[in-house]
Every structure is written in C-alpha cells, then in structure tokens.
C-alpha positions as CSV (number, residue, x, y, z in Angstrom):
1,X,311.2,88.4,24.2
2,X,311.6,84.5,24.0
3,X,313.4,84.2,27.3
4,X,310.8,86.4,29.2
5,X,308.7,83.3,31.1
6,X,312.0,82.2,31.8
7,X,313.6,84.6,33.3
8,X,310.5,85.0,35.3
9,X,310.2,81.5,36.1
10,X,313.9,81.9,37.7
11,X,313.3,84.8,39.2
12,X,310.5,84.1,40.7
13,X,311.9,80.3,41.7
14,X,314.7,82.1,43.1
15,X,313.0,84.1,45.5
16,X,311.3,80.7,46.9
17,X,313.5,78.7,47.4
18,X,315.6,81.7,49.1
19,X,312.2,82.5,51.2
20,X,312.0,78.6,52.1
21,X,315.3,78.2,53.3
22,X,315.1,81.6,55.2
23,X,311.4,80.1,56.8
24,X,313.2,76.7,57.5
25,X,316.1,78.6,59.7
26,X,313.6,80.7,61.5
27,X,311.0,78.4,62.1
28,X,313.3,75.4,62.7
29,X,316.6,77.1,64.2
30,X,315.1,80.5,65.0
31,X,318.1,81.9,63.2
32,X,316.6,85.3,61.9
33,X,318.0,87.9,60.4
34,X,318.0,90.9,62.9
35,X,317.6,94.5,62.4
36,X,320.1,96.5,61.8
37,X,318.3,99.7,62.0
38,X,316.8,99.0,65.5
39,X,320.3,97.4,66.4
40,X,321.6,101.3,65.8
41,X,319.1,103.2,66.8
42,X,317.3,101.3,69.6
43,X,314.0,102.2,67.4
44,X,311.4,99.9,65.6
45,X,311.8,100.4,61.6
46,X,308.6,99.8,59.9
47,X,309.5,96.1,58.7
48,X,310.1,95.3,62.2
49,X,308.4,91.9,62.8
50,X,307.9,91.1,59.2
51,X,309.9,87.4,60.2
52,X,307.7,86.8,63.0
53,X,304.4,87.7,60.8
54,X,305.7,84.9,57.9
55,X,306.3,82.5,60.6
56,X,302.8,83.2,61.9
57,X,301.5,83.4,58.7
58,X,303.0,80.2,57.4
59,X,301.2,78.4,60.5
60,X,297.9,79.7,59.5
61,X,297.7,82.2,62.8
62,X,296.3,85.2,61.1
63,X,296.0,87.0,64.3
64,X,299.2,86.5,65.7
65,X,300.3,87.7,62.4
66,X,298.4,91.2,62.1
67,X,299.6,91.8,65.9
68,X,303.1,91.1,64.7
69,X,303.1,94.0,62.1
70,X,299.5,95.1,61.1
71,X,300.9,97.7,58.9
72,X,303.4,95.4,56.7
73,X,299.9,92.4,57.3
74,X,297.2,95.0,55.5
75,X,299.8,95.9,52.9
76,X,300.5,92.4,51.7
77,X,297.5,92.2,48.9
78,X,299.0,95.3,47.7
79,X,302.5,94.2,47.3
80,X,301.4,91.1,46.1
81,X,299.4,92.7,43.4
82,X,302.3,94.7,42.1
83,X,304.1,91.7,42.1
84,X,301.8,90.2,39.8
85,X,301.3,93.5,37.9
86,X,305.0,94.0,37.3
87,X,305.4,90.3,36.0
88,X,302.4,90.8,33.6
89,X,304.1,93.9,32.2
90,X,307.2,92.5,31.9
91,X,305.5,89.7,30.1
92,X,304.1,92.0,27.6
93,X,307.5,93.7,27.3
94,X,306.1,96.7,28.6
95,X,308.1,99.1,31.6
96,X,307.8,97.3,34.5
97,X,305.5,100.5,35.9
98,X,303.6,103.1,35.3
99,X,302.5,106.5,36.4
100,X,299.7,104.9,39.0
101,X,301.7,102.1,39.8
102,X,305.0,105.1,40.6
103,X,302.4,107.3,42.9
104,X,301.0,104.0,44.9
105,X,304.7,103.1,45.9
106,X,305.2,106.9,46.6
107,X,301.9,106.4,48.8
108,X,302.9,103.2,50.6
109,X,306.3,104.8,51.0
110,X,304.7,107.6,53.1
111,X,302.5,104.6,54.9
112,X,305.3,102.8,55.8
113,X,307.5,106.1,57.5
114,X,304.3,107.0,59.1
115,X,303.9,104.1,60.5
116,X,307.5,103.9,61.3
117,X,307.3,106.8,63.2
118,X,303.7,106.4,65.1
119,X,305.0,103.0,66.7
120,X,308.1,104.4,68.2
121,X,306.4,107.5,69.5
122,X,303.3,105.4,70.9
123,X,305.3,102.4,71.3
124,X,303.5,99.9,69.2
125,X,304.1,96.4,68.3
C-alpha cells in the first residue's frame, strides 16, 4: 500500500514523457506512427487521426482537432475521467473498476466500432 503514489507517480510520468517524445517526433519530424489496420485493409479504424488531433490539440486549434477525429475529440473527458477514476481506486486499494465503470467501456467500445464503421461506409474524416 506504501508504494501505491509511487507507482502511480511512475506510471503516470512514464506515459509523459513517452507522449512528449512521441509529440516532439510528430510535430518536429512528422515521424508518426502509421496505421497498421488502414495499411491492411485500405479502411479508416476508429483511432484514425488521433496523432493529428494531439498535434492540433497541443497548438490550441480545437477545431482542426474535432475535424481530425470528432469521435476519439468528444470522448476525451470520458477517457480522461476514467483515468482519474482508476488512479483514485487504485489509490484506495480498491479494483481498478467497477460494474458502471465495466458497462461504460462496453458502451464506448460499441461507439468506437460504430463509428469505425459509419466513416468508412460514408467516408468520413
């Protein structure tokens, strides 16, 4: 239980300094990660533009953001309140979830391959 904030505190710094590096290649080198699903298939998975929409978002441009992926753009409060959810739990101790928390993901899940799906077929952004 002692080492709890800790591991968080890594975890978390971990996945910033990852995140900035990753934003300094884009945004400096535009060396990005491409899509391995869309490389296959030709298709657009749902998380397609989610480098773009950071880059935008990290410049401020909320519009050129949402354009980029307005799914993945009105879903970001959510993720970012499970993120916080899930370190608070795991805080506490507690399962990192619970029954609500389970169906939401089960919910966004169906979002996302809706959504996946709709901007193939009408050939959205």
């Amino acid at each position: 239980m002692k080492n709890r904030p800790l591991r968080a505190f890594l975890f978390y710094l971990t996945i910033t300094v990852g995140a900035g590096c990753y934003y300094l290649l884009a945004h400096c080198f535009s060396l990005s990660i491409p899509c391995i699903f869309r490389t296959v298939t030709g298709w657009l998975c749902p998380g397609c533009g989610i480098t773009r929409m950071m880059l935008h978002l990290g410049s401020g441009d909320l519009a050129a953001a949402f354009g980029d992926n307005p799914v993945l753009f009105c879903l970001l409060p959510i993720f970012l309140f499970y993120m916080v959810a899930m370190t608070v739990r795991y805080l506490k101790g507690m399962s990192l979830t619970n029954k609500a928390m389970d169906l939401g993901v089960w919910i966004i899940t169906g979002i996302l391959i809706f959504w996946g799906i709709l901007r193939n077929v009408l050939q959205l952004p």
